[in-house]
MIVEXLO-597960 format. One record per residue (C-alpha): chain; residue number from 1; x, y, z; residue in one letter. Coordinates in steps of 0.25 Angstrom, whole numbers, padded with zeros to 4 digits. Example, Ala and Ser with C-alpha at 12.3 -4.5 7.8 and 13.67 -1.06 7.14 Angstrom:
// MIVEXLO-597960
chaine,num,east,north,up,residu
A,1,0049,-0018,0031,A
A,2,0055,-0004,0029,S
This chain:
// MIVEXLO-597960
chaine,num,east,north,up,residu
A,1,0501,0373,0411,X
A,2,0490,0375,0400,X
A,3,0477,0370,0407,X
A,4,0466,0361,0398,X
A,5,0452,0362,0397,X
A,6,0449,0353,0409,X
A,7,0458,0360,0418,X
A,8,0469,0352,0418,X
A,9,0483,0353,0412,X
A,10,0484,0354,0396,X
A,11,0487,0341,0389,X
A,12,0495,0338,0377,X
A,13,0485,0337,0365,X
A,14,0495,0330,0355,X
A,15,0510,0330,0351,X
A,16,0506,0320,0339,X
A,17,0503,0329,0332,X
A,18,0509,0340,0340,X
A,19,0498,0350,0344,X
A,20,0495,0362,0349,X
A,21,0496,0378,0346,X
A,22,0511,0376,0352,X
A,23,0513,0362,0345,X
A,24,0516,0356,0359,X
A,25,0505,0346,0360,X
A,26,0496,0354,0371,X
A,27,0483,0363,0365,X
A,28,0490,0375,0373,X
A,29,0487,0388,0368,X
A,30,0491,0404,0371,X
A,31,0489,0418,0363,X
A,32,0499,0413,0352,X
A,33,0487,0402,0350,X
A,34,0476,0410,0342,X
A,35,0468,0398,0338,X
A,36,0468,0392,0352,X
A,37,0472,0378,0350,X
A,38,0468,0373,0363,X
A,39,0457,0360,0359,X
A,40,0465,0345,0359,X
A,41,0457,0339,0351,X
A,42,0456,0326,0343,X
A,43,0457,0327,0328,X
A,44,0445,0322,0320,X
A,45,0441,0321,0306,X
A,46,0429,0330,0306,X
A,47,0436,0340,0315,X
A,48,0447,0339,0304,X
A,49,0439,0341,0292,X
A,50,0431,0352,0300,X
A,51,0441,0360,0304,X
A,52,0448,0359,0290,X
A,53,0433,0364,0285,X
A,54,0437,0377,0293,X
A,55,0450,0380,0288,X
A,56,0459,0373,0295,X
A,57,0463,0360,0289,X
A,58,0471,0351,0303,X
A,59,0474,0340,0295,X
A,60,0484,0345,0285,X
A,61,0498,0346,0288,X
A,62,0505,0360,0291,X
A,63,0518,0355,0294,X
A,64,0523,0371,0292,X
A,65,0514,0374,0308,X
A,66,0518,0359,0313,X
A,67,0505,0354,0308,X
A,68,0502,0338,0306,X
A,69,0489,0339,0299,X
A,70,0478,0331,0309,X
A,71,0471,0319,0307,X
A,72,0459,0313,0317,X
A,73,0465,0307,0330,X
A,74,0475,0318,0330,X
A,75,0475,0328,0342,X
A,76,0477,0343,0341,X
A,77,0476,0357,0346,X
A,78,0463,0365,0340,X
A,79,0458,0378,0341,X
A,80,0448,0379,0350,X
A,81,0440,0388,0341,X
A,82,0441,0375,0331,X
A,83,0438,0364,0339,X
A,84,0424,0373,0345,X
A,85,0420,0375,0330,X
A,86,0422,0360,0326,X
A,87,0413,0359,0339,X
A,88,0401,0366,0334,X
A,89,0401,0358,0320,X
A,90,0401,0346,0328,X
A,91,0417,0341,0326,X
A,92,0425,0346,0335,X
A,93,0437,0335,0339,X
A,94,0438,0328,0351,X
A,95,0447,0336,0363,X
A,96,0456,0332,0373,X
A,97,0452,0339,0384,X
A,98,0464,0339,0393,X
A,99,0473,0343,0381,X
A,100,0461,0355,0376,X
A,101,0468,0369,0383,X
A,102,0459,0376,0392,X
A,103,0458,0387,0382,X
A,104,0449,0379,0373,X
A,105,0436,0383,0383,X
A,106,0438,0396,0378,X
A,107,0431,0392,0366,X
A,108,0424,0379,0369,X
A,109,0415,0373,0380,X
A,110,0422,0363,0389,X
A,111,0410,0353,0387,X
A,112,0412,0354,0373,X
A,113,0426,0350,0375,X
A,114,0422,0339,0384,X
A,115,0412,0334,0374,X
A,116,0422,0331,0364,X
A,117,0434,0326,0374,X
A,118,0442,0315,0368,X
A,119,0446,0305,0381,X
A,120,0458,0298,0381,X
C-alpha cells in the first residue's frame, strides 16, 4: 500500500473529477509517472491562472486524456515540481495531506506542506 507524506496509508484524493496519474482517485505514482503527480491539492483561482501562465492551462477540457477541465474547489493530482513552483510565487494550492504520496518530500519540505494543509 502506497504510504502518504504523514506515514500513513495513501488516501483517495478525488473520484469527482477522477485523479491521479492512473485516473484511480489516489496521487500514486511509479517510473511510468515522469511528472510525479503526487500533491492532492485544492484547486484555486490564482493557482489556476498561474499554472496556465506556464504552459499548462488545468482548466480546459481534454476529454482526448480523460481530462475535465478544473475550476476552484475542485481536487487533484499535481506535479510536485508544479505545486513547489506555485510555492515560491506565493500561490500554491491547499493540500490534503493524507492523500499527498510520500514522494512529494523529494521535492518539497514537509512544513511547507503542513503550512498550506486543508483540514476537513
Amino acid at each position: 500500500m502506497a504510504k502518504n507524506v504523514l506515514g500513513g496509508n495513501l488516501g483517495c484524493c478525488c473520484t469527482q473529477p477522477m485523479t491521479g496519474f492512473y485516473r484511480d482517485g489516489f496521487c500514486r505514482t511509479d517510473e511510468q509517472d515522469q511528472g510525479r503527480h503526487v500533491v492532492c491539492a485544492i484547486m484555486t483561482e490564482p493557482f489556476l491562472q498561474f499554472t496556465r501562465s506556464q504552459g499548462n492551462d488545468l482548466s480546459t477540457p481534454r476529454p482526448e486524456y480523460q481530462f475535465p477541465g478544473l475550476k476552484p474547489g475542485d481536487r487533484w493530482c499535481l506535479c510536485a515540481l508544479r505545486w513547489q513552483e506555485a510555492h515560491d510565487a506565493g500561490v500554491a494550492p491547499p493540500v490534503l495531506l493524507a492523500s499527498t504520496h510520500e514522494r512529494a518530500l523529494h521535492y518539497i519540505a514537509l512544513d511547507d506542506l503542513r503550512k498550506l494543509a486543508f483540514e476537513e
